[in-house]
N, C-alpha and C positions, 0 to 999 in steps of 0.2 A: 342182531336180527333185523335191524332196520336198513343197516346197506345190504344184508341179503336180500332183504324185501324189494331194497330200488333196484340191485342189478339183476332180481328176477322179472320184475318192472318193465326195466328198460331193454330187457332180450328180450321179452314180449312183442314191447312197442315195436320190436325192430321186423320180429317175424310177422306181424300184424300189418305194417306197412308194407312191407316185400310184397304179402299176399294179394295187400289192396294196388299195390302196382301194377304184377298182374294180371289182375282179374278185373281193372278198370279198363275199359276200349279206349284206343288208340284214336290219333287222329287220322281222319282218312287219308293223307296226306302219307302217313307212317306206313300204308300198305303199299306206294305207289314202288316199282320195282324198278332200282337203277341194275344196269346192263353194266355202264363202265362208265369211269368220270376220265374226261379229257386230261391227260395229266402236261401235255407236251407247253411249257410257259410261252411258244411263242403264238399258240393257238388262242387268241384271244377276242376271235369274233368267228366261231363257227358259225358259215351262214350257208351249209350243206352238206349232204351225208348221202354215200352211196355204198353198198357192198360191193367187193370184189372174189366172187366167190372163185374165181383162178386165182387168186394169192393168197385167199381167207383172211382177209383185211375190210379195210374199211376207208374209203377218204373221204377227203373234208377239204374246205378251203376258208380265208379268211376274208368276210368282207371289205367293200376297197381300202386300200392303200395297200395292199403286201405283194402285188406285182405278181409278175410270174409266177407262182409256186404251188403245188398241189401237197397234201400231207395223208403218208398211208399210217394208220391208226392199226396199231395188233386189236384181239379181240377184247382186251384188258383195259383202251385207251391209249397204252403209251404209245410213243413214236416207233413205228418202224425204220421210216426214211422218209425224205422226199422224191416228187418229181418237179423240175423246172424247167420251164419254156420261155424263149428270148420274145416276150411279149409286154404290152403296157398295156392292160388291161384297166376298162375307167371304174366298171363298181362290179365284181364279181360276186353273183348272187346265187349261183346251184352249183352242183356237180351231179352226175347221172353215168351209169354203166350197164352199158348192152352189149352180151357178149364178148366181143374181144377188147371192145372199144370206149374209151373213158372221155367225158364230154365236159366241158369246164365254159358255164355258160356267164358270161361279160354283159350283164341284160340290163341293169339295174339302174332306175331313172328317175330319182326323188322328186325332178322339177320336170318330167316331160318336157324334156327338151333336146334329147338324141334323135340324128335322121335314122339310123341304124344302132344293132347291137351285133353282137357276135356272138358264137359257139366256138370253141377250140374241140379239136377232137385228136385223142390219142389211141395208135394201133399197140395193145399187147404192154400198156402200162405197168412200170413194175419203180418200187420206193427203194432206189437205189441212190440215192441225193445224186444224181444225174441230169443233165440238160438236155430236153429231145426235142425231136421235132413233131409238126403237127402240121394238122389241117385247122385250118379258118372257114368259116362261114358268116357273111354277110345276111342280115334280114333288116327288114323294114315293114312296119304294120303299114292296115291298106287303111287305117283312122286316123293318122298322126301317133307322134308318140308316146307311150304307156311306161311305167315302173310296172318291173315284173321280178319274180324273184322267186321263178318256178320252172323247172327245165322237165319235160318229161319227154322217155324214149320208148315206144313199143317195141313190140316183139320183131318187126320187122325195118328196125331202126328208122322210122320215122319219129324227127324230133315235132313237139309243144312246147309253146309259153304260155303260162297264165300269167293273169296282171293281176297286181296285187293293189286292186282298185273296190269302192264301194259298188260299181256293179262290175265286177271282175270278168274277164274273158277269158275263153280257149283258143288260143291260135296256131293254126299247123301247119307247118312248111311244108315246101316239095318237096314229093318221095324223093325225090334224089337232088340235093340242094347243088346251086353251082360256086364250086372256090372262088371262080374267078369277078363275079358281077354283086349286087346286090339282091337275095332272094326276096322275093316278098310274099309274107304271111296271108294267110284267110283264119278269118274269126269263122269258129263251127262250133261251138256252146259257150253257153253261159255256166260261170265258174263263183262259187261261193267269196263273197266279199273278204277282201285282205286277206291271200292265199300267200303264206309265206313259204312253201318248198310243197311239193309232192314226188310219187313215182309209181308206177305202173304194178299190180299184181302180179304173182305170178303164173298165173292161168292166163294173163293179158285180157280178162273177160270185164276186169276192173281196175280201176286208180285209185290210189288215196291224195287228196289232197288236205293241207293240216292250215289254221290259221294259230295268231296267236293263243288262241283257247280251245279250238275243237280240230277234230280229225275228222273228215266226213270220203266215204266210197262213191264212187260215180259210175256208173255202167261207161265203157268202153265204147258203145256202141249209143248214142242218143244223148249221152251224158246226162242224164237223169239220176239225182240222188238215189242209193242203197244202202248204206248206211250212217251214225253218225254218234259220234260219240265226244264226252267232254274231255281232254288232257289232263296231264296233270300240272300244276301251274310251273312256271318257268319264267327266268327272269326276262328274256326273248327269244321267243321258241322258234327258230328258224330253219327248223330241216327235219327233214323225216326220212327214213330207208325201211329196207326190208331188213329182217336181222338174217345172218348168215345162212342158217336153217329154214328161214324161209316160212316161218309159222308165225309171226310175230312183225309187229313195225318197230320203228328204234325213234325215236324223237328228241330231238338235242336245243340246245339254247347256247345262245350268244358270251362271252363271259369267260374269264380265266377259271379252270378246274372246274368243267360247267360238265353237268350228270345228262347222262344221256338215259332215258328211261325206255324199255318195255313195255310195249301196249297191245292189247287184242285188236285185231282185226275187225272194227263194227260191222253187224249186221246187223243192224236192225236204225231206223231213225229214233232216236231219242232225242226231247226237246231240250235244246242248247241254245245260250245268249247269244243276242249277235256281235257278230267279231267286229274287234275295233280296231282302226288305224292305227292304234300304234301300241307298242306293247302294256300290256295289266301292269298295273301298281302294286306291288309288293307287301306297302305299306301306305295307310292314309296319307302320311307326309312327303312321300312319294307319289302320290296321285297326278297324272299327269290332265293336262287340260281338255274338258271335252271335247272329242271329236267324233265325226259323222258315224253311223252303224246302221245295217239294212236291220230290215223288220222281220219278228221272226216270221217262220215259213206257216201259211196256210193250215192252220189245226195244231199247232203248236200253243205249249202253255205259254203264259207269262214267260219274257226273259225275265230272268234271275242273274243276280251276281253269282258267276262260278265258284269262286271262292264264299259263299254265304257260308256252306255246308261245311268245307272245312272248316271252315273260321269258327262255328259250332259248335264241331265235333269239339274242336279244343279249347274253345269255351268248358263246354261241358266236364273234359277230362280234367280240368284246371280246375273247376270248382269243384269236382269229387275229391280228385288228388286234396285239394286245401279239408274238405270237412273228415276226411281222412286221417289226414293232420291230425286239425283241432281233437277228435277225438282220444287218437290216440296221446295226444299232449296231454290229457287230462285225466286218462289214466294209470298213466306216469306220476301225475302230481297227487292222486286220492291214493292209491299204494303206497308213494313211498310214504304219504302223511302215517299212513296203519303205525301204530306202536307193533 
């Protein structure tokens, strides 16, 4: 009678925990929704993300040092192919696609110290591990020059760069840039601090531009904030797209087998930390040394660490889970004691 007692006991304790499993909340972090995780090993600095909704793919390219090469992504992550161009590219930091045309932007300036950066642009791009040709474009800010690491293209192919500076800028080329000289930029808004990738809606009425920790909408027209919202944390969140369907944004990070997640569309402004130079800490011992962050905006609460809330949640869910436990531990042990 007494081992029936424990192994009715101990299938108790077992359905008793399952129950409390479920029915305990998750961390917030557990609802955030991966799209697809990069699977291709050689992708190991995605530092840009564009749709191509003529081949229903996806490309990406890797932060500098990978040269030439562009990478089309199925909708699952894996590889489909490459494209490659006989080019030496110094710090490749976006990719963008309008229309027919794939734009692979070479902007990227740790030390402000380039006269110029470039755009490569390709007609009718297709991930055939292939070597094409292209067009180049020459630009030059009209302030000296900025690290940037945000290529955006309207509806009417005029190319942007935002800087991925503490007071960040818009800057837009000519409607029709020339191959042959060096084009030079005009600054025409101010752009949220440490912008590391954005791209144009598809209404073209708005932008999203994404930092390491928020995603914020701009009006197209005045560039005035419209919405804004927190991401979900990422080891360096460096690109953001529209997803194929065009209802959703896609936001990816830097990193071997790095998850690209699903995000809504902000309307509305919600109060967000200010973004920092350089990517969030993971973990405390990880924390990287302070560095500069703008204030929050005019009627905004308190910054907060974005991560407070999760870190929280799963506080929380760890110390239910454990009394859980203990509980159930201890009605295992007064049972099976019953003669």
């Amino acid at each position: 009678m007494r081992h029936a007692a424990r192994r009715i006991a101990a299938r108790g304790a077992a359905l008793v925990a399952a129950v409390a499993l479920v029915a305990l909340p998750l961390p917030a972090s557990a609802a955030d929704t991966v799209e697809f995780t990069i699977s291709e090993r050689d992708i190991t600095e995605s530092s840009g993300l564009a749709r191509d909704t003529n081949s229903s793919l996806y490309w990406t390219v890797n932060d500098s040092g990978d040269g030439g090469v562009v990478y089309g992504l199925r909708p699952d992550g894996s590889l489909r192919g490459t494209l490659k161009y006989r080019a030496k590219p110094v710090d490749v930091e976006a990719v963008a696609m309008a229309g027919s045309r794939l734009y692979v932007a070479d902007i990227g300036d740790n030390q402000a110290s380039r006269d110029l950066v470039t755009v490569y642009a390709f007609g009718f791009p297709t991930a055939q591990n292939q070597t094409v040709s292209y067009n180049a474009y020459d630009f030059s800010y009209p302030d000296g020059p900025h690290d940037a690491e945000t290529l955006l293209v309207d509806g009417s192919g005029r190319l942007y760069l935002v800087t991925k500076e503490a007071a960040g800028g818009i800057y837009a080329a000519p409607q029709q840039p020339s191959g042959q000289g060096v084009n030079r930029l005009e600054r025409v808004g101010d752009a949220p601090a440490y912008v590391t990738d954005g791209v144009f809606l598809p209404d073209q009425n708005l932008f999203a531009l994404r930092t390491y920790l928020t995603v914020e909408t701009l009006a197209a027209d005045g560039y005035q904030p419209v919405g804004r919202a927190i991401l979900p944390v990422q080891p360096q969140g460096e690109s953001i797209a529209l997803s194929l369907d065009g209802s959703a944004l896609l936001v990816g990070s830097e990193g071997r087998s790095s998850k690209v997640f699903r995000v809504p569309v902000p309307s509305s402004l919600a109060a967000a930390p200010s973004a920092p130079a350089t990517p969030p800490a993971s973990s405390p011992a990880a924390a990287p040394s302070p560095t500069p962050t703008t204030e929050p905006d005019s009627g905004d609460t308190a910054a907060e660490d974005p991560n407070a809330g999760r870190g929280r949640a799963g506080t929380f869910w760890a110390l239910g889970l454990a009394g859980v436990v203990a509980v159930v531990a201890g009605a295992v042990v007064v049972l099976a004691k019953k003669p």
